[in-house]
C-alpha positions, 0 to 999 in steps of 0.5 A: 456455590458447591463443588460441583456448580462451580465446576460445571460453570468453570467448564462452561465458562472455559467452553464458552472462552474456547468458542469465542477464541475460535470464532475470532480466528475464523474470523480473522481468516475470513477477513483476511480473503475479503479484499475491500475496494477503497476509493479516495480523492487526492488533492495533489499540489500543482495538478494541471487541470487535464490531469484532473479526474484521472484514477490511480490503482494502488495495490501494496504488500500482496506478499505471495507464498504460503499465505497468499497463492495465485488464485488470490492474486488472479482476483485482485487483478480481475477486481482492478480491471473492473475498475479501469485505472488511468494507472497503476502503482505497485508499492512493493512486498510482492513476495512474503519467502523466498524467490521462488515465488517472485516469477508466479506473482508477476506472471498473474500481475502481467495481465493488469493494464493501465493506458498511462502506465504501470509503475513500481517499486521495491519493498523490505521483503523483495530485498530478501533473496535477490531483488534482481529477479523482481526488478527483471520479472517487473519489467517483463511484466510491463511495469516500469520499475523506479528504484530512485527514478521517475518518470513524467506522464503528459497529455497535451502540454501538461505533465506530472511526475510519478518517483519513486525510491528504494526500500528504506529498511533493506534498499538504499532510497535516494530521492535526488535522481527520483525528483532530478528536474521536477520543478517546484511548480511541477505536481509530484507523486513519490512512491516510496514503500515504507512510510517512514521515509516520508518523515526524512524528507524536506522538500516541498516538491513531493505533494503527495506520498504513497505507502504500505508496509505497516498493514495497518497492523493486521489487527486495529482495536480502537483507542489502542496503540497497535504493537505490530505496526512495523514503524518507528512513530507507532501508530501514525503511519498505521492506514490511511491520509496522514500528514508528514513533515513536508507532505501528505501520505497515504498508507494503504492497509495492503493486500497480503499478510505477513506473521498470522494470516489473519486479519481483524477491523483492518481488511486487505485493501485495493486503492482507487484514487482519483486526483483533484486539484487543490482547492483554491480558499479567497483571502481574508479580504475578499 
């Protein structure tokens, strides 16, 4: 090859690299806008039968501020109204600066309703700059705040328990007071933003753990260990059911974005969850 073809390859080869670089960030842009409804059935531990059927909304890591502005907020919240959640649970990370932007974010989610309630809890970036101003702003919003406490829904003479706990990286999280009088044929659902409190935990009352904070990594490449997953056990706690030491997890990919505001095979995600009873398997002997 001369001189010349060589350069006039070399320009088009590097013409064709710039478009694929660009094409790929549009891309993960667009992925970022495209929030994913995500339906998943819970087999809870100890679920009474009247509870059976009921739906959880669970939105997570919505980080408002210069990557995620209002109008964002105003459609996730249109988008679970659609689907008409028995509950909804927060996760945390409502916020991605300063608290500035705490009072906007939850003047949009104050128009969310569910008839059992609204719970949430507190993420590492709410800790940043006064975490005081989410805890006031979530309860004026309607949405009961469980930072190391619970609460216990009824209908009729069943019950179940919704917990939660304080951010494990900037809170001080504290699982006693969260699941004080739950018994051990009680179902219980903990909330605990970051995954990787679930690996401390030994107490087989929890049946079921919800998290965000890792995004799945924002970017998920098949086959690969994800280095921007905000965990100590690398990819295990990156999305979806995983099963932790005393219980199950599930992880959502969140909503927002922290770093880039992109995204790529790792769209933003709204969880639907319907709780169901464990299934019951005969003996051997039968």
């Amino acid at each position: 090859m001369n001189r010349r073809a060589f350069l006039k390859n070399s320009a088009r080869a590097a013409g064709a690299s710039a478009f694929l670089g660009m094409a790929g960030v549009c891309y993960g842009f667009a992925e970022a806008s495209d929030v994913r409804v995500v339906r998943q059935t819970v087999h809870l531990p100890n679920l009474p039968e009247a509870f059976a059927g009921t739906t959880i909304a669970f939105l997570t890591d919505i980080h408002h501020g210069k990557y995620v502005n209002q109008e964002f907020i105003a459609s996730i919240v249109r988008t679970t109204m659609t689907l008409d959640p028995d509950i909804i649970i927060h996760g945390g990370d409502y916020i991605l600066g300063t608290s500035k932007e705490t009072a906007p974010c939850f003047e949009v989610l104050a128009k969310l309703k569910a008839p059992m309630g609204m719970f949430g809890v507190m993420g590492n970036h709410d800790h940043y700059d006064r975490v005081s101003i989410s805890k006031d702003c979530m309860r004026r919003a309607g949405i009961c705040e469980m930072s190391n406490s619970g609460e216990w829904l009824s209908i009729g003479t069943s019950r179940i328990r919704i917990a939660g706990v304080d951010d494990l990286w900037k809170g001080e999280p504290d699982l006693k007071p969260a699941i004080a009088d739950v018994k051990p044929d009680d179902a219980c659902i903990l909330v605990s933003h970051n995954p990787d409190f679930a690996e401390t935990l030994t107490d087989h009352r929890v049946g079921l753990v919800l998290s965000g904070h890792t995004h799945g990594g924002q970017v998920y490449v098949p086959g690969m260990v994800n280095p921007f997953i905000p965990s100590r056990y690398g990819n295990k706690y990156s999305k979806g059911f995983v099963e932790a030491p005393a219980t199950q997890v599930y992880v959502s990919t969140g909503l927002g974005q922290t770093g880039l505001p992109v995204r790529y095979n790792c769209p933003p995600e709204l969880t639907l969850l319907t709780l169901a009873q464990k299934p019951e398997f005969p003996s051997s002997g039968e």
